[in-house]
C-alpha positions as CSV (number, residue, x, y, z in Angstrom):
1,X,-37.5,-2.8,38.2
2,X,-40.7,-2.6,40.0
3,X,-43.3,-2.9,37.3
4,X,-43.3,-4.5,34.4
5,X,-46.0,-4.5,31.6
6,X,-46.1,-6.9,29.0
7,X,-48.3,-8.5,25.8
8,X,-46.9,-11.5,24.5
9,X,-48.3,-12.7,21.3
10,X,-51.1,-10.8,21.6
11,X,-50.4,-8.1,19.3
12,X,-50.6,-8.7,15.2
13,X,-47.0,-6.1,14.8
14,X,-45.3,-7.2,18.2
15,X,-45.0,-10.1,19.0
16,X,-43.4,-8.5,22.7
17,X,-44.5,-5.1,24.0
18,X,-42.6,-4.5,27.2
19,X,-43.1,-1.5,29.7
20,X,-41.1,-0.8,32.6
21,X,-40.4,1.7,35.3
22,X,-37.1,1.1,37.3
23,X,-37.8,2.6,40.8
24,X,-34.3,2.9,42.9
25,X,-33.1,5.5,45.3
26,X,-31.4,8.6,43.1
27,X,-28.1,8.2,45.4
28,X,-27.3,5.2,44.0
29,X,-25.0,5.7,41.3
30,X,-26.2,4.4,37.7
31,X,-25.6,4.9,33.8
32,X,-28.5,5.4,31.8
33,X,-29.5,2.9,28.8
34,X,-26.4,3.3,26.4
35,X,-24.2,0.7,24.2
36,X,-22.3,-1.3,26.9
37,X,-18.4,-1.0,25.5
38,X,-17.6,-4.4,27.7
39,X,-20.1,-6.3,26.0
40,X,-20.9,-5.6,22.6
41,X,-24.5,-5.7,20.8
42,X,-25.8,-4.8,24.5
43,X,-28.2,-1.8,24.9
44,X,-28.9,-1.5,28.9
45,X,-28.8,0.8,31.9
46,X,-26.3,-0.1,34.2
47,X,-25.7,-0.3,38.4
48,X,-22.5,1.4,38.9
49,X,-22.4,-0.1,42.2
50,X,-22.8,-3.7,41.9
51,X,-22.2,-4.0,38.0
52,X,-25.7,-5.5,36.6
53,X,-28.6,-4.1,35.6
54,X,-32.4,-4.2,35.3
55,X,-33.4,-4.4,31.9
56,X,-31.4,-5.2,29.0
57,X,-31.7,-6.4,25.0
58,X,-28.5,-7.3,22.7
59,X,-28.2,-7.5,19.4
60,X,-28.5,-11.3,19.6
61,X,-31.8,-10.8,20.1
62,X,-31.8,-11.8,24.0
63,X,-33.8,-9.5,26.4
64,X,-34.3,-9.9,30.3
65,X,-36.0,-8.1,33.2
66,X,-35.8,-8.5,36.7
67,X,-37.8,-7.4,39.6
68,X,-37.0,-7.8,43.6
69,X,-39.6,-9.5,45.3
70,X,-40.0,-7.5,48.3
71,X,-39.0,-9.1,51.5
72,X,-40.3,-6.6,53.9
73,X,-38.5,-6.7,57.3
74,X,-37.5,-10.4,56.4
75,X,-33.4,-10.0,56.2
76,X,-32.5,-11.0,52.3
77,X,-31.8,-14.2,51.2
78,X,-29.1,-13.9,49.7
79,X,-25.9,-11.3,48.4
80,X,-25.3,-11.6,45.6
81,X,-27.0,-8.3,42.8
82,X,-30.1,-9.3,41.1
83,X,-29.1,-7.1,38.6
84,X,-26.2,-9.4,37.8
85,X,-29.2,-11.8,36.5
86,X,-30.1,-10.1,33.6
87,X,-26.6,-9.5,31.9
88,X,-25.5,-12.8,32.8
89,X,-28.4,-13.9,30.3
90,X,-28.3,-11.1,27.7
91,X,-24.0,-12.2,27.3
92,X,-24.7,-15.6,27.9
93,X,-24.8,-18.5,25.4
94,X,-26.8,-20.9,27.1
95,X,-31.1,-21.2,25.6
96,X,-33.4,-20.0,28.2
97,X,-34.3,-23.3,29.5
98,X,-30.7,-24.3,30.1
99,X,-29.7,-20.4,31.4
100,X,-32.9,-20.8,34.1
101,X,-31.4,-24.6,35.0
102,X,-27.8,-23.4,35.7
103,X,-29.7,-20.6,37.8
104,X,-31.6,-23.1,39.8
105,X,-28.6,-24.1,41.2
106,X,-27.1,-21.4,42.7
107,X,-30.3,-19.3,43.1
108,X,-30.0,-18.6,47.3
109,X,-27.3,-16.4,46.5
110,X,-30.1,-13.8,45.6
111,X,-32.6,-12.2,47.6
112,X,-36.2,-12.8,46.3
113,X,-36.6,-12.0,42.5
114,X,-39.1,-12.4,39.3
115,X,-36.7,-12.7,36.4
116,X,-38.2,-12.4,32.6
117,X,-35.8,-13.8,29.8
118,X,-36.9,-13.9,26.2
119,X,-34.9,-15.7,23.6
120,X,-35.1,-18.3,20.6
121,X,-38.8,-17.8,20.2
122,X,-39.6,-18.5,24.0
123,X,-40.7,-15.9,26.8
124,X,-39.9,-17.2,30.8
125,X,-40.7,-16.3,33.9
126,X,-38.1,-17.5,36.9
127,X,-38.9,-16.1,41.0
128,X,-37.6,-16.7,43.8
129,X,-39.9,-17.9,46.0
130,X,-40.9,-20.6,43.8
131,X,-37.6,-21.6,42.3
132,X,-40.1,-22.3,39.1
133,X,-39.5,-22.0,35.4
134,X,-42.5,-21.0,34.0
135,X,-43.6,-20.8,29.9
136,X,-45.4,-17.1,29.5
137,X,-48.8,-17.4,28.4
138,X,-49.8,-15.2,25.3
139,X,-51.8,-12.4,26.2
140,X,-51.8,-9.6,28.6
141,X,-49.4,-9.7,31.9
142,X,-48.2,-7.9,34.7
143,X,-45.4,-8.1,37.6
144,X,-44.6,-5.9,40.3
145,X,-42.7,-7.3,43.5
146,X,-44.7,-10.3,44.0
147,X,-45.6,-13.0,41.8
148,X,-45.9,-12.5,38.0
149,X,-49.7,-11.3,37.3
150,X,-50.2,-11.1,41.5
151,X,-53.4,-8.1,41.3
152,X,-51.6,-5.2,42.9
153,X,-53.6,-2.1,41.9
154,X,-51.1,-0.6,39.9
155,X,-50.3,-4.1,37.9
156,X,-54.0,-4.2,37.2
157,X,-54.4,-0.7,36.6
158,X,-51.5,-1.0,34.1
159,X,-52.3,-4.2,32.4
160,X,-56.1,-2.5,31.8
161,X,-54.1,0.0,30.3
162,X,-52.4,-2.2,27.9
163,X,-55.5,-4.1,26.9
164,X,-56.9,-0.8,25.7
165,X,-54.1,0.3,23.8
166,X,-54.2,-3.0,22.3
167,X,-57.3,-2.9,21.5
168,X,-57.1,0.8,20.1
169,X,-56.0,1.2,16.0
170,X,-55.7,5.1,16.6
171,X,-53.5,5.5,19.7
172,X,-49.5,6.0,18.9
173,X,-48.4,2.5,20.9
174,X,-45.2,4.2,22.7
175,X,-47.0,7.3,23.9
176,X,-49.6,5.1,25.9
177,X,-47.4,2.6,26.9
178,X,-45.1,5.8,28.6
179,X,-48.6,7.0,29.5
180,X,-49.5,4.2,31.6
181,X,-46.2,4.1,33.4
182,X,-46.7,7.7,34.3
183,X,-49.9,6.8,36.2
184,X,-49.7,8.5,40.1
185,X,-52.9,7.6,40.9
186,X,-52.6,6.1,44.6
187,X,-55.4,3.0,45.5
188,X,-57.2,3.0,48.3
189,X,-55.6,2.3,51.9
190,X,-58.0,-1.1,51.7
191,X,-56.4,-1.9,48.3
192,X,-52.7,-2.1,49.2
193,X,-51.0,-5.1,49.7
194,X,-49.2,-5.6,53.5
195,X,-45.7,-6.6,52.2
196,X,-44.2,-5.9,56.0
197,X,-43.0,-2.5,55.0
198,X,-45.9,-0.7,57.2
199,X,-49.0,1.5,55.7
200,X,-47.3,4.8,54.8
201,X,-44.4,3.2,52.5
202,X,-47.0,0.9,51.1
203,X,-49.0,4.2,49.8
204,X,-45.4,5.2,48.1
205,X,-44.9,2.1,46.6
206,X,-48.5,1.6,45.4
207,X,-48.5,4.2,41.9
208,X,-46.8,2.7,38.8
209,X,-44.5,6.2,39.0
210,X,-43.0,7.0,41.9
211,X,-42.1,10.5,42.4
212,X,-40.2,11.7,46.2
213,X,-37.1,13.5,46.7
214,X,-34.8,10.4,47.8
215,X,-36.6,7.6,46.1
216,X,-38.6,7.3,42.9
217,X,-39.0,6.0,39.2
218,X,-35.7,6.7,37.4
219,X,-36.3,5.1,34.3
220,X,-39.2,4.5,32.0
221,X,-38.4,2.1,29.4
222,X,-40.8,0.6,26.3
223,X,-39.3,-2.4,24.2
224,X,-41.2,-3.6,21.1
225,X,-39.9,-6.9,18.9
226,X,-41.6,-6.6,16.1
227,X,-42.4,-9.7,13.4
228,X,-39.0,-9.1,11.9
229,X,-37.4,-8.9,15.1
230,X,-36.0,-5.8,15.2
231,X,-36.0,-4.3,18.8
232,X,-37.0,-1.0,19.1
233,X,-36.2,0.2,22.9
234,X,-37.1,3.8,24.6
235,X,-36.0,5.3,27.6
236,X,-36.9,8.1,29.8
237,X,-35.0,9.1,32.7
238,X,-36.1,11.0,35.5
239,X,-34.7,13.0,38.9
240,X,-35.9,13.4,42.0
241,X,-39.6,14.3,42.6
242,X,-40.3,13.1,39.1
243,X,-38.3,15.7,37.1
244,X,-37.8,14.4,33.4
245,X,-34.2,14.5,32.5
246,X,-33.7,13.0,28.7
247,X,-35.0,10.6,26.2
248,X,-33.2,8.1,24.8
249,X,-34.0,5.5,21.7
250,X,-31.9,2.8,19.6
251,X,-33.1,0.5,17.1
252,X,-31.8,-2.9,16.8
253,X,-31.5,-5.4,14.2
254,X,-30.7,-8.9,15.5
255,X,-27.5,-10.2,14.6
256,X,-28.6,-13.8,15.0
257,X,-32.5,-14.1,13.8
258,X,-33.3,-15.8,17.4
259,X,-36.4,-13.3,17.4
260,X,-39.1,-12.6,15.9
261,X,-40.9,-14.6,18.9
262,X,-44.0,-15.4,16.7
């Protein structure tokens, strides 16, 4: 992933509203969001080439995100897949806390990371740098590859976004939140972070949908946990240049009632 949108507790029917696009190169081979036969309950994407994945829910009512945390020309910490992260959690057993204690342990064998994970009525935030578990606070929040709620303009220009369709009584919720990943608005050169990756990638990575022939948003995805805690989670998947390619959307009912997250 390399934005995520998200409202926690802030909403009176979802007590989580998640928004993500997954930007990756279109060479690198992947299966889009679909029952995972391995691991049953699971709805996810998947990384055919180093097994994880970047955004995942089960049936258990366990849900995690992960971002990189760009490095620039830094070499990577670590080898092991961040991807790897979030179905570790979604298939593990361990509560949040515990799950984010074991990972403090081992965590230099990833390259730099924000990791989301949302279970038993608790919503944290783990990076690397920082090697810090920290609670979520309710409201409005934003992470791209920095810190969580770091002001990139396309974080802030998506968690405005979200505050209006919050705000709004009229506005179908999925439709804006898919709305707001769309945006291709680039910021101004003064704008842009300097991540080490030099002024012209910078502009490509600065629009909350990225759209070039080799590299680009592959995946818009919305989750919403509503006060029941059924999951509802929507996909879109896209080509190269931004080319829309299919919907998908699954509805599920927690097994286990860990959620709602009220």
């Amino acid at each position: 992933m390399c934005l995520i949108l998200l409202a926690w507790k802030a909403h009176a029917g979802y007590p989580l509203i998640l928004a993500a696009n997954r930007d990756e190169f279109f060479s690198r081979p992947t299966r889009i969001a679909e029952p995972w036969a391995d691991a049953p309950g699971i709805i996810a994407g998947r990384d055919l080439e180093k097994g994880g994945t970047w955004l995942a829910v089960s049936a258990r009512g366990r849900i995690a995100a992960v971002t990189n945390y760009r490095e620039g020309t830094h070499p990577k910490s670590g080898t092991r897949s961040r991807g790897l992260l979030v179905s570790d959690f979604v298939t593990s057993d361990l509560e949040p806390v515990a799950f984010l204690s074991r990972l403090d342990e081992q965590v230099e064998s990833y390259p730099g990371f924000n990791l989301l994970v949302a279970a038993e009525g608790v919503l944290l935030h783990y990076g690397k740098p920082g090697h810090r578990v920290t609670p979520v606070t309710p409201g409005v929040h934003g992470l791209s590859n920095h810190l969580l709620d770091t002001p990139w303009p396309k974080v802030e220009r998506g968690k405005a976004a979200l505050r209006k369709l919050l705000a709004a009584t009229d506005e179908p919720l999925i439709d804006g939140l898919f709305e707001a990943l769309s945006d291709r608005q680039v910021p101004p050169d003064a704008a842009l972070p300097d991540t080490g990756v030099g002024i012209e990638r910078e502009r490509i990575l600065s629009t909350a949908f990225i759209a070039t022939p080799d590299y680009g948003t592959r995946a818009s995805t919305v989750v919403l946990v509503d006060n029941s805690g059924e999951i509802t989670f929507v996909e879109r998947n896209f080509g190269p240049g931004g080319k829309a390619l299919d919907t998908r959307r699954f509805q599920i009912t927690p097994q286990v009632s860990t959620l709602p997250l009220a």
